[in-house]
C-alpha positions as CSV (number, residue, x, y, z in Angstrom):
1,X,172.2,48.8,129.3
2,X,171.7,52.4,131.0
3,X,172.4,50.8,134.3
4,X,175.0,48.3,133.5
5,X,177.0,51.2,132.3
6,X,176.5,52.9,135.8
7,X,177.3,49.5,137.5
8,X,180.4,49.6,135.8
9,X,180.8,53.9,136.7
10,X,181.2,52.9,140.6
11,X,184.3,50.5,139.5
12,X,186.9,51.4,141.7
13,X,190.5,51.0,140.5
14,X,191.2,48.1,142.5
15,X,187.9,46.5,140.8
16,X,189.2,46.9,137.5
17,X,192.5,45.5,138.4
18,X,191.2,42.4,139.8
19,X,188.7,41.8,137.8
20,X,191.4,42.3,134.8
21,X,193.9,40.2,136.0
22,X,191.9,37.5,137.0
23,X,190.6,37.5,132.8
24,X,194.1,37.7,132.4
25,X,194.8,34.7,134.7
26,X,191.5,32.6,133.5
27,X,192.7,33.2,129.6
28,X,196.3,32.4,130.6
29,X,194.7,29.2,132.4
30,X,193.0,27.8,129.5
31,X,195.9,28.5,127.0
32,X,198.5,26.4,129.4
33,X,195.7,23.8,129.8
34,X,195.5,23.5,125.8
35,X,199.3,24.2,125.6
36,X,199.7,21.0,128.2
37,X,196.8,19.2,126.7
38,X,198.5,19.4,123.0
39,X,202.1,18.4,124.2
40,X,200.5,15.5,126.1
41,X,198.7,14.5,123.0
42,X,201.7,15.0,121.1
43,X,203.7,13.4,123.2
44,X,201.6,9.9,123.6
45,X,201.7,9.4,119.4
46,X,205.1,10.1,119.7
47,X,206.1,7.5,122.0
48,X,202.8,4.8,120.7
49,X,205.0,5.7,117.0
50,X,208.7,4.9,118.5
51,X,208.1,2.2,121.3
52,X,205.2,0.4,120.0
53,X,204.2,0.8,116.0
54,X,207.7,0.5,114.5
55,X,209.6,-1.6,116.7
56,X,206.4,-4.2,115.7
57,X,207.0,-3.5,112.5
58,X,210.9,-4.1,112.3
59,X,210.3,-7.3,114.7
60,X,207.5,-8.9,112.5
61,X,210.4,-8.2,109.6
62,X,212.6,-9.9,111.6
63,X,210.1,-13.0,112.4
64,X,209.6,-13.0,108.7
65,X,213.2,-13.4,108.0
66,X,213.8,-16.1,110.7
67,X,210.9,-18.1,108.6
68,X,212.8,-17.1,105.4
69,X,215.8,-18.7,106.9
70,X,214.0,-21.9,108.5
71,X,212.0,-22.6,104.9
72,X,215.9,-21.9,103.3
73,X,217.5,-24.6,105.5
74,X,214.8,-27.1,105.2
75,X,214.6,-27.4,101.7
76,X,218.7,-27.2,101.2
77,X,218.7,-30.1,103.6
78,X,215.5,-31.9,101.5
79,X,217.6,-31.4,98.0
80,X,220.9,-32.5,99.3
81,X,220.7,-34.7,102.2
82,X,223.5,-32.6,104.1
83,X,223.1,-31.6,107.9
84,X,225.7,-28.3,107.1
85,X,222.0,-26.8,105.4
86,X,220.3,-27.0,108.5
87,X,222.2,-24.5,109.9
88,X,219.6,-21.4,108.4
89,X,216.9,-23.4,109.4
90,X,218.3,-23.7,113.9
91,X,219.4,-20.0,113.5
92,X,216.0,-19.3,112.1
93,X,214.2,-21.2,115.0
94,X,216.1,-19.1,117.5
95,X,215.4,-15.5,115.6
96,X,211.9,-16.7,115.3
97,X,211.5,-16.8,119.2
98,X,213.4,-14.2,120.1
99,X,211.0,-11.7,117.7
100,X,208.0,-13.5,119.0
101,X,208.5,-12.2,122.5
102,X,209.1,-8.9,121.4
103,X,206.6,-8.4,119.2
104,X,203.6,-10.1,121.1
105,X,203.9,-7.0,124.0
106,X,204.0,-4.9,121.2
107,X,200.8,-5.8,119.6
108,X,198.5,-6.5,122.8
109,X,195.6,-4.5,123.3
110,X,195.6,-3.9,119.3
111,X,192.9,-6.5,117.6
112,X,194.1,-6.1,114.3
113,X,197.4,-6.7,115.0
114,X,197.1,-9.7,117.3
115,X,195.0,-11.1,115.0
116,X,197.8,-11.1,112.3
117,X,200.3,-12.5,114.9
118,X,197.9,-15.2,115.6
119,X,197.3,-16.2,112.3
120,X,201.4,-16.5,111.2
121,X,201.8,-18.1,114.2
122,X,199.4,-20.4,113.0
123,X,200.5,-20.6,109.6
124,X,204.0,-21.3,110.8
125,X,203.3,-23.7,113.5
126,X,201.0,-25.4,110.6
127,X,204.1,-25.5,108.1
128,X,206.7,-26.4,110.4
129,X,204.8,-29.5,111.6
130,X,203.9,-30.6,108.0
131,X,207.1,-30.2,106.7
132,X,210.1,-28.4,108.7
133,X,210.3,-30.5,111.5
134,X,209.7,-34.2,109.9
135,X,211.7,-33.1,107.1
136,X,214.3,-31.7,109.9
137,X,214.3,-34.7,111.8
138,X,215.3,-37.0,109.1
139,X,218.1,-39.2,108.0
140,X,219.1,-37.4,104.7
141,X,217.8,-40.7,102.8
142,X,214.4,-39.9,104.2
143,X,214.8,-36.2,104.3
144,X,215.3,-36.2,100.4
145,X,212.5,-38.3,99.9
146,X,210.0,-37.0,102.2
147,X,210.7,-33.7,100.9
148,X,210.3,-34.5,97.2
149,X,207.2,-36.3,98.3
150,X,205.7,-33.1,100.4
151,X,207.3,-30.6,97.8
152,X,203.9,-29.4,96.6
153,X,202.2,-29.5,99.9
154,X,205.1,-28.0,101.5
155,X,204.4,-25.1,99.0
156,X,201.8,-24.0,99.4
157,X,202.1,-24.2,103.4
158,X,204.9,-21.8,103.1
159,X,203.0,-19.3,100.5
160,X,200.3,-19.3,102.9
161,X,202.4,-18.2,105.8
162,X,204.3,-15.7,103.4
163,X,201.0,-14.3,102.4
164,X,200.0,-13.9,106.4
165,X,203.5,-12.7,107.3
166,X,203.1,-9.6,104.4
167,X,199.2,-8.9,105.7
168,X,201.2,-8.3,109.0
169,X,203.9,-6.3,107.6
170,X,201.2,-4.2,105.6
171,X,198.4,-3.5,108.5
172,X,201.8,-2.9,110.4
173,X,203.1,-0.6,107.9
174,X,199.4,1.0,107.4
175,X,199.7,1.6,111.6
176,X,202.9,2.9,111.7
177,X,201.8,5.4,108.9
178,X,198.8,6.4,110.8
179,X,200.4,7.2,113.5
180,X,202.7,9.0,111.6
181,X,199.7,11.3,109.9
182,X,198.4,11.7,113.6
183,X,202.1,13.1,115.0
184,X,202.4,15.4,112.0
185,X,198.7,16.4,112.9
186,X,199.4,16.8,116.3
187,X,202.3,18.9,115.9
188,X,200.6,20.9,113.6
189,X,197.7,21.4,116.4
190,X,200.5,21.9,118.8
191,X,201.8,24.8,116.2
192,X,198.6,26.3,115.9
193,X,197.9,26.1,119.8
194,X,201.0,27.9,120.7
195,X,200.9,30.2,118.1
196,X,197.2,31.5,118.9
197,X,198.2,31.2,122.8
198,X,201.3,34.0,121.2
199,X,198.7,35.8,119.5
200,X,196.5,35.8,122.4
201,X,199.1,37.0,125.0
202,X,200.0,39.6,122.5
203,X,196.4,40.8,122.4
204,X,196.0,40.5,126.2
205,X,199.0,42.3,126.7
206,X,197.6,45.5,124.4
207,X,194.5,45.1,125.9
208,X,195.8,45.3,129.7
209,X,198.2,48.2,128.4
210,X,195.6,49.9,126.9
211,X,193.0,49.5,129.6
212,X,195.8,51.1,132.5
213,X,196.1,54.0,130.0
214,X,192.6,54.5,129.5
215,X,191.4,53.9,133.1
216,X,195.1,54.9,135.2
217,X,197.8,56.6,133.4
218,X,195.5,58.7,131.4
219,X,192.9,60.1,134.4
220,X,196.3,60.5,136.6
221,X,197.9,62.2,133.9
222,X,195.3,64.7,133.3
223,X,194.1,65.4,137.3
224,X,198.4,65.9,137.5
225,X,198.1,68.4,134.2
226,X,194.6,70.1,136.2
227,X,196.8,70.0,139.9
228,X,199.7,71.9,138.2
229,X,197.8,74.5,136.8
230,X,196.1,75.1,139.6
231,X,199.6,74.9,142.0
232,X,201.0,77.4,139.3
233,X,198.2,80.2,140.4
234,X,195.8,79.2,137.7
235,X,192.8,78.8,140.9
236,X,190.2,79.2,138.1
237,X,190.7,75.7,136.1
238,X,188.5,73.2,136.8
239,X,189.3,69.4,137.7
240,X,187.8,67.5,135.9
241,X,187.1,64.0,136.9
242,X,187.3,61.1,134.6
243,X,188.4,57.2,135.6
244,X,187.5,54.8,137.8
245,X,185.5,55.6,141.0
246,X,188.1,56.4,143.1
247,X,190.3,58.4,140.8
248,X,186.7,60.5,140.3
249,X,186.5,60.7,143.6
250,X,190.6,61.6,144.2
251,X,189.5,64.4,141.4
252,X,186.5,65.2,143.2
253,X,188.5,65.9,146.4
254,X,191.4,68.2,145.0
255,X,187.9,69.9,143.0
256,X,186.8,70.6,146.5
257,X,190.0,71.8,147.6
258,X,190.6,73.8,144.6
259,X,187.3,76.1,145.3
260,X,188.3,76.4,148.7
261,X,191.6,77.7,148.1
262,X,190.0,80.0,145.3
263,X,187.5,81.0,147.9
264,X,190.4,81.5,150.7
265,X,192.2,83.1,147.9
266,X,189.2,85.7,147.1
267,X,188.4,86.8,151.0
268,X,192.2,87.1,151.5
269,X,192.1,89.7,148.6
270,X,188.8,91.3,150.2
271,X,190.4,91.8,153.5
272,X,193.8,92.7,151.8
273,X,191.6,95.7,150.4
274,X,190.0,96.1,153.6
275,X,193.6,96.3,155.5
276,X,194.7,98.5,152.6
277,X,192.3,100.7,153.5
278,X,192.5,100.5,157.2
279,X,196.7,100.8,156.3
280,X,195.7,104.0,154.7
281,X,193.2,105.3,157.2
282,X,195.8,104.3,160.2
283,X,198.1,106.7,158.2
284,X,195.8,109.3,158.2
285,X,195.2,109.0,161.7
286,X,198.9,108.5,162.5
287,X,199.4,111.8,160.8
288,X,196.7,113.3,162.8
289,X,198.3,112.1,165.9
290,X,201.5,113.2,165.0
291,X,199.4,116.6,163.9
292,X,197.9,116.8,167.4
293,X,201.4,115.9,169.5
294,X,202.8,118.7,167.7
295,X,200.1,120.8,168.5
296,X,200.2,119.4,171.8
297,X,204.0,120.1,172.2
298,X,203.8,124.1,171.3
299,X,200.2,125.3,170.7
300,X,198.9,124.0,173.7
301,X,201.9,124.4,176.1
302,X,202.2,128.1,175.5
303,X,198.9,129.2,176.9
304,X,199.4,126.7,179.3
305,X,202.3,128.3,180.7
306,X,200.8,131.5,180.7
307,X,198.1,130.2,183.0
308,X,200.4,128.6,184.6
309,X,202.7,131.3,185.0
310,X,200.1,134.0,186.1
311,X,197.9,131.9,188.7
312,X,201.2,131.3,190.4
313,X,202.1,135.4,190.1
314,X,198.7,136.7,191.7
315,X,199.0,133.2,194.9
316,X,202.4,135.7,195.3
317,X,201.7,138.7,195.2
318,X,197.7,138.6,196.6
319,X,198.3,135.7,198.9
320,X,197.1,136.6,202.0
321,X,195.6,140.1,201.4
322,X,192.2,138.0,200.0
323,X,190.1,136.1,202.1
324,X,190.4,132.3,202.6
325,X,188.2,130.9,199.7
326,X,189.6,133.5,197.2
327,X,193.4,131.9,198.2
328,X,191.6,128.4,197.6
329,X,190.4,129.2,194.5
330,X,193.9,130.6,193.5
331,X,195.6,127.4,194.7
332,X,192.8,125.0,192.6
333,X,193.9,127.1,189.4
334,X,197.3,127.1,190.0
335,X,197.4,123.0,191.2
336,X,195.5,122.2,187.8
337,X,197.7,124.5,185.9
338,X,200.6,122.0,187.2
339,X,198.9,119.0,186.8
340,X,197.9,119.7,183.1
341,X,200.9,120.3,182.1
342,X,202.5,117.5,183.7
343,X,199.9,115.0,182.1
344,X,200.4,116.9,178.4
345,X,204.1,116.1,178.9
346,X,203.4,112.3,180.0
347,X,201.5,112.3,176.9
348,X,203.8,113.8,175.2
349,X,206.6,111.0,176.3
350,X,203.6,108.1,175.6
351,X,202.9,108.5,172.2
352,X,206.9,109.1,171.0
353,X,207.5,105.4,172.3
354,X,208.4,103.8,169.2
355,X,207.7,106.8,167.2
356,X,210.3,109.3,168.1
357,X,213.0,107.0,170.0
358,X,213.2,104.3,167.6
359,X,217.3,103.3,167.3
360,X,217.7,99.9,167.9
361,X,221.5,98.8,169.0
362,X,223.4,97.1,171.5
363,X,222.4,98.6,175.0
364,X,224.5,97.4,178.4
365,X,221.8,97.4,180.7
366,X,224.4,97.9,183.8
367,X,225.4,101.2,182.1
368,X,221.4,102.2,181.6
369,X,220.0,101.3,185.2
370,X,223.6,103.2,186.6
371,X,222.2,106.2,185.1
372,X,218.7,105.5,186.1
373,X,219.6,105.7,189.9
374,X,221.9,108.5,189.6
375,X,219.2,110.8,188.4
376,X,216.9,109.2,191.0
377,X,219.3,109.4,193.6
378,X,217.4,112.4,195.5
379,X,214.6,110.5,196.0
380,X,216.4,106.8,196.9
381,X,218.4,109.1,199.3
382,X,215.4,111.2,200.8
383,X,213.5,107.5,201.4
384,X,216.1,105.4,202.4
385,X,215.5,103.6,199.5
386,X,218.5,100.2,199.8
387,X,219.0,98.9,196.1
388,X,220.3,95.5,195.3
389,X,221.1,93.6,191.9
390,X,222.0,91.4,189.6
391,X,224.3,91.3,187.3
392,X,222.6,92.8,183.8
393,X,222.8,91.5,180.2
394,X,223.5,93.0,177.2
395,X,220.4,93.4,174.8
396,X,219.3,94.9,171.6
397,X,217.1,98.0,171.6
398,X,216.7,101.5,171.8
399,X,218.9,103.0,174.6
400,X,216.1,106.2,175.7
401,X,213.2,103.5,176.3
402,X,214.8,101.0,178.4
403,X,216.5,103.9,180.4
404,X,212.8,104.8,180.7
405,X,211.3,101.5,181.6
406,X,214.0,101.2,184.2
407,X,213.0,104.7,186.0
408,X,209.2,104.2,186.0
409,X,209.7,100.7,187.3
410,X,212.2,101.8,190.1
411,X,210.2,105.0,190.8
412,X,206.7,103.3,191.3
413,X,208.7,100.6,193.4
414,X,209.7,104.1,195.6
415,X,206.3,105.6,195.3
416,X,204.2,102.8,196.4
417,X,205.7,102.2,199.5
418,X,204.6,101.3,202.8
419,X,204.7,103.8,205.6
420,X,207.6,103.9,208.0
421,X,209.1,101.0,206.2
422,X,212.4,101.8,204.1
423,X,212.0,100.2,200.5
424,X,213.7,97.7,199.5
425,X,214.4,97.0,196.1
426,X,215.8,94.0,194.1
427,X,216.5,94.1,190.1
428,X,216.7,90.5,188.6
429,X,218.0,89.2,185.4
430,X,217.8,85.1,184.7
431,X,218.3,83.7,180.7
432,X,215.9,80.7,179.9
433,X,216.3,79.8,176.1
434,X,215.9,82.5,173.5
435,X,214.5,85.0,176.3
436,X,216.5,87.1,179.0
437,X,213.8,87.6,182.2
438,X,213.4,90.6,184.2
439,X,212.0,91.2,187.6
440,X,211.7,94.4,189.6
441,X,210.9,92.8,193.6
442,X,209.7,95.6,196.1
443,X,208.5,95.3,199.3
444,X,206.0,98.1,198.9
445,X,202.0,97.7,199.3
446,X,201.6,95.5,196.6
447,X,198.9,94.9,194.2
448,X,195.6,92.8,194.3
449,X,195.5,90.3,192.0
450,X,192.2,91.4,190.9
451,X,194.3,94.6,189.4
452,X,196.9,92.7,187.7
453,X,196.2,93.3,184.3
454,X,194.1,96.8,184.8
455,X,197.4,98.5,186.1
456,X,198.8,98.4,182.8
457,X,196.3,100.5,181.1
458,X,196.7,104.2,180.5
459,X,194.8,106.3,183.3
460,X,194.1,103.6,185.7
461,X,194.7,104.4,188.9
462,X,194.1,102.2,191.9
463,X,194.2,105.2,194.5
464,X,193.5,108.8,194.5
465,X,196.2,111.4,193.5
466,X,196.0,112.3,197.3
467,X,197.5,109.6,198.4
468,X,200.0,108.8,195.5
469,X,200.9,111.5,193.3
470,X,200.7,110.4,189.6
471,X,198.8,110.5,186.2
472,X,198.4,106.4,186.0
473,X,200.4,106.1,182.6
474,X,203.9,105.0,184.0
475,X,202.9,100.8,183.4
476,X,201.3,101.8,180.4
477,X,203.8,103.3,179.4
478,X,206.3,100.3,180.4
479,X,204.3,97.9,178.7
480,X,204.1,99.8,175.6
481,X,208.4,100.1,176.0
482,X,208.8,96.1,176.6
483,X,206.2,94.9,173.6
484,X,208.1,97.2,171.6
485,X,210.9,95.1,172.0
486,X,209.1,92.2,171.4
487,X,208.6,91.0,175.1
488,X,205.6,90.6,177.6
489,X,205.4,92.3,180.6
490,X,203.0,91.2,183.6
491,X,202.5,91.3,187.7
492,X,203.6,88.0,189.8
493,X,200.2,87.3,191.6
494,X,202.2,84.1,193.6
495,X,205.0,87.3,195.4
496,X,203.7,88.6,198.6
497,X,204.2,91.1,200.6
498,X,205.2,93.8,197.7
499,X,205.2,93.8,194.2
500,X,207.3,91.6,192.1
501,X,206.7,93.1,188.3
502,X,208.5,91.2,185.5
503,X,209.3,91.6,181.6
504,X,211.5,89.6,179.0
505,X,213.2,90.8,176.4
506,X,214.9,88.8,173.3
507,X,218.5,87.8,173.9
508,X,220.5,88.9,170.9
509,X,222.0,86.1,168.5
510,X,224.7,84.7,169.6
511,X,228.0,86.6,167.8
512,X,231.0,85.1,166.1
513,X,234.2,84.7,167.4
514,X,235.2,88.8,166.9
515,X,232.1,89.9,168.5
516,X,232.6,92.4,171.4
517,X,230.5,90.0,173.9
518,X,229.6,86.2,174.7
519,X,226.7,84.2,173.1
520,X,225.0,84.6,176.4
521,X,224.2,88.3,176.3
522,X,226.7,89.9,178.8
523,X,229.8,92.1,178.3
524,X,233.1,90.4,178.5
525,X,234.9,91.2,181.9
């Protein structure tokens, strides 16, 4: 029993189904098949009732009748010697033959009933040729005498066929009744059959409507009630499986994916504490930052300055009367003096990027870059520096930065020149999609592939201070301007001889009508 019942566990939906509807289809089956069985039966006594039992039972009244007639004629002709009497007894002859073929196909293949028809045939033929036709045949003389003389005889003849012709009615009679008691039973049965095969369908249909809830609609119904608690937030309620196998297993899956999301669900809370507390600590360190720039800005410059200020007082006023490694030592203090405070101001101007300058509006980058090479324009004139362009877009972002991205890019394209060669620098601007790109093209000493991405970082230098003056933050700090704006910023590796350094930034959404520019970006001419 214990494993039946876990045979019957590993049912699958479809199982049930087909093994349901073909029950279904097997009871339906056998209720048509007695349905057609009972009409058939019903049908057969009907028709053995109205073509064979009572049209024998009418015709062997009517054969009865014709011999009625015959034995009528005969004995009117045998009393008064008139040929008119005869006429019963020639319309009886004829009625007689005419119900003889009908009934004879009527009653073949029943014994009873032939038997009966042979025995009035007999009794007729019998009379008829002992009295009809001699009598019949006659002069009327000798039809009146003969039938005085056979009166007795002829009698009894006829009584005998009377009592054969009402045996045939009455076996008739007692078939015709039969039949009748086996139609009535018949469409009883047929009654009975189609009301059970009602009954049945009735039952099958509560039993098929009963077995979907049980086994489909209920098991659905609940794993949809378990689903939507759990889609409402409610991660903690269980599904339970119930149904068939593969509604267990449908259950077993969304189970499955319910802990997982409750697990996804409880390290997304851990590491939403964990970045809370990193949010918090990044605070406190921002605060300390913005703490140690201030510093930075006043407590450290000050002293600075004095330093500064006095190393460059005694290289005036003791230059010379010292000897040469005390005038070294004075220009050491007063060279690092400079370059200190240079580097506190570039870190000054690194860590405000996004911090301090932080106004994002509509910027013409035409207007920027102008300004950019009019406060370079010292240096572009002093190196011969030749400047060409393209046209610039209008973008969205904060005006100070990208006036400061353009100056370090420009300057470094000056700086890192090659000897004896003028620079030659070209500023780019091409729109692909969403995305306006930049390129700053020089024909400088270029960078080795190798150093593509190290350039970018703050403090990397790729030659000594000798040969380039610097403090290695001006790509740092470029990078730090264009992913600020939400763009990438990288060395083309594939341009040669130079540099060719290029950046995106995001192409503002395209205005309506009464905006001051076009959808592509640029000022209107």
């Amino acid at each position: 029993m214990v494993e039946e019942t876990g045979r019957l566990a590993r049912w699958t939906t479809r199982r049930w189904l087909r093994v349901g509807v073909s029950a279904a289809l097997a009871v339906l089956a056998v209720l048509g098949a007695l349905g057609i069985w009972s009409l058939d039966r019903n049908t057969t006594i009907t028709r053995q009732l109205v073509d064979t039992r009572s049209p024998a039972l009418v015709n062997a009244v009517r054969l009865e009748a014709a011999l009625v007639n015959q034995e009528t004629g005969v004995r009117g002709y045998g009393l008064a010697g008139q040929k008119d009497f005869l006429t019963p007894y020639t319309e009886g002859l004829a009625n007689e033959k005419t119900a003889l073929e009908r009934l004879r196909p009527l009653v073949r293949g029943d014994e009873q009933a032939s038997a009966d028809l042979a025995e009035v045939e007999n009794a007729a033929e019998a009379w008829q040729r002992t009295i009809a036709r001699p009598i019949a045949g006659a002069p009327a003389d000798e039809a009146v005498r003969l039938a005085t003389q056979r009166a007795d005889a002829g009698k009894r003849s006829f009584d005998a066929l009377r009592k054969a012709t009402t045996r045939q009615q009455d076996h008739l009679r007692d078939a015709r009744l039969a039949a009748g008691d086996r139609l009535n039973r018949s469409i009883a049965l047929r009654n009975w059959v189609f009301a059970a095969a009602a009954v049945l369908i009735v039952v099958l249909a509560a039993l098929v409507f009963e077995g979907l809830r049980r086994g489909i609609t209920d098991p659905l119904t609940r794993l949809s009630d378990d689903a939507r608690m759990v889609a409402r937030g409610d991660f903690e309620h269980p599904i339970t499986p119930t149904g068939p196998a593969d509604l267990r297993q449908l259950a077993g899956d969304v189970e499955a994916m319910r802990r997982r999301l409750a697990d996804e669900l409880a390290f997304a809370e851990r590491a939403r504490q964990l970045l809370d507390e990193q949010s918090a600590e990044l605070k406190r360190s921002n605060a300390e930052l913005e703490q140690f720039a201030y510093v930075a800005s006043h407590d450290l410059q000050e002293p600075l300055r004095k330093v500064s200020s006095f190393t460059q007082l005694l290289q005036r006023r003791y230059g010379g009367q010292l000897d040469d490694r005390a005038d070294q030592y004075i220009g050491f203090a007063v060279d690092g003096a400079n370059r200190m405070q240079t580097l506190i101001n570039d870190l000054l101007a690194f860590s405000r990027v996004g911090r301090i300058h932080n106004e994002h509006s509509t910027v013409d980058l035409d207007a920027v870059v102008d300004r950019t090479l009019d406060s370079l324009s010292v240096a572009i004139e002093e190196s011969g520096t030749e400047i060409t362009r393209d046209p610039l877009p209008t973008v969205v972002g904060d005006t100070t930065q990208l006036g400061m991205l353009w100056q370090n890019l420009v300057s470094n394209a000056m700086k890192f020149r090659r000897p004896d060669v003028p620079p030659r620098i070209h500023l780019e601007a091409v729109r692909e999609g969403d995305l306006w790109h930049f390129a700053v093209t020089d024909n400088g000493i270029g960078i080795d592939p190798e150093f593509a991405e190290r350039v970018f970082v703050i403090f990397q230098r790729l030659h000594t201070k000798d040969a380039y003056p610097g403090n290695g933050i001006g790509l740092a700090m470029c990078k730090k301007i264009v992913e600020f704006h939400g763009g990438t910023i990288g060395v083309d590796p594939a341009h040669t001889p130079g540099t060719r350094i290029t950046f995106t930034l995001p192409a503002p959404v395209p205005a309506d009508a009464d905006a001051g520019g076009d959808s592509t970006g640029e000022p209107r001419a």
